[in-house]
C-alpha positions as CSV (number, residue, x, y, z in Angstrom):
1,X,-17.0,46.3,57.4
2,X,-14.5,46.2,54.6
3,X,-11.7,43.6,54.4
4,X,-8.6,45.3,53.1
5,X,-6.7,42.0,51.8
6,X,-3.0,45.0,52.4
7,X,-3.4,45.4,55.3
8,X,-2.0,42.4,57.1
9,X,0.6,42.7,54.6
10,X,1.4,46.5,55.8
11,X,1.8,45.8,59.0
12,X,4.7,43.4,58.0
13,X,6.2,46.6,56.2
14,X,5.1,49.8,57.8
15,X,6.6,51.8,60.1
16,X,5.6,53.7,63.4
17,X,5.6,57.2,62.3
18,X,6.5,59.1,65.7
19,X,7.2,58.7,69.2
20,X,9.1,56.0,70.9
21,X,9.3,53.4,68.6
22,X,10.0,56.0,65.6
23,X,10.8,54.1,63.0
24,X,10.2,50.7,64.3
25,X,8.3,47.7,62.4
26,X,4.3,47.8,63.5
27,X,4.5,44.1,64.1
28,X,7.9,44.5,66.3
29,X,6.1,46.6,68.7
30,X,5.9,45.6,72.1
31,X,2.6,44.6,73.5
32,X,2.3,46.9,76.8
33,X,2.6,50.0,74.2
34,X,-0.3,48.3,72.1
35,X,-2.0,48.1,75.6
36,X,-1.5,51.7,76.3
37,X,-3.2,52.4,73.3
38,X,-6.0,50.3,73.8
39,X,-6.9,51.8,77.1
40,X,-6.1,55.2,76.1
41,X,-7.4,54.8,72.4
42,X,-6.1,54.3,68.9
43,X,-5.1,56.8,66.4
44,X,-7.5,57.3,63.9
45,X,-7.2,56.3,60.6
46,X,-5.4,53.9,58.5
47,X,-2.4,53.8,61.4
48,X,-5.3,53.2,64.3
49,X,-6.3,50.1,62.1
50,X,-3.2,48.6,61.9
51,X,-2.1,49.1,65.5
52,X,-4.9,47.9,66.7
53,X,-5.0,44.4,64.1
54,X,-1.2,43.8,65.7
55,X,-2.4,43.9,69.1
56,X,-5.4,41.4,68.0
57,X,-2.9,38.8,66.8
58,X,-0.9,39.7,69.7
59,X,-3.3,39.3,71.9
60,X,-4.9,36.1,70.6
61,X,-1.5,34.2,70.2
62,X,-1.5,34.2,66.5
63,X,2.1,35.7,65.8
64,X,2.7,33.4,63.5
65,X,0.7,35.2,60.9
66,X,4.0,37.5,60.8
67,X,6.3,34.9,59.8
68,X,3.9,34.1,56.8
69,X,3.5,37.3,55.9
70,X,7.3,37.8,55.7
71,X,7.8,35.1,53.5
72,X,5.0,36.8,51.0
73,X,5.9,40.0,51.2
């Protein structure tokens, strides 16, 4: 598996593209929608990635990686 060193700084920077958090930070989501997407599955693609690294760090307790990467980015 390929590391792509942008994408811990896109989620810092990207938005949701559609539904109900339009337009809202990746990283601001709320974990129960994260959850709903890991029981129902995760988009494909570059977007499925990224949802799917925030609930990692979510889920492990590692949110702090956000406030660094808001500082860098």
């Amino acid at each position: 598996m390929q590391h792509d060193p942008q994408l811990l700084l896109s989620l810092v920077k990207t938005q949701m593209p559609y539904g109900k958090y339009k337009g809202t930070i990746l990283y601001k989501l709320p974990v129960f929608y994260l959850e709903w997407y890991k029981r129902t599955g995760f988009p494909k693609g570059k977007l499925g990635m990224q949802l799917e690294t925030v609930f990692e760090i979510k889920l492990n307790g590692l949110e702090e990686i956000f406030t660094g990467l808001l500082k860098i980015s």
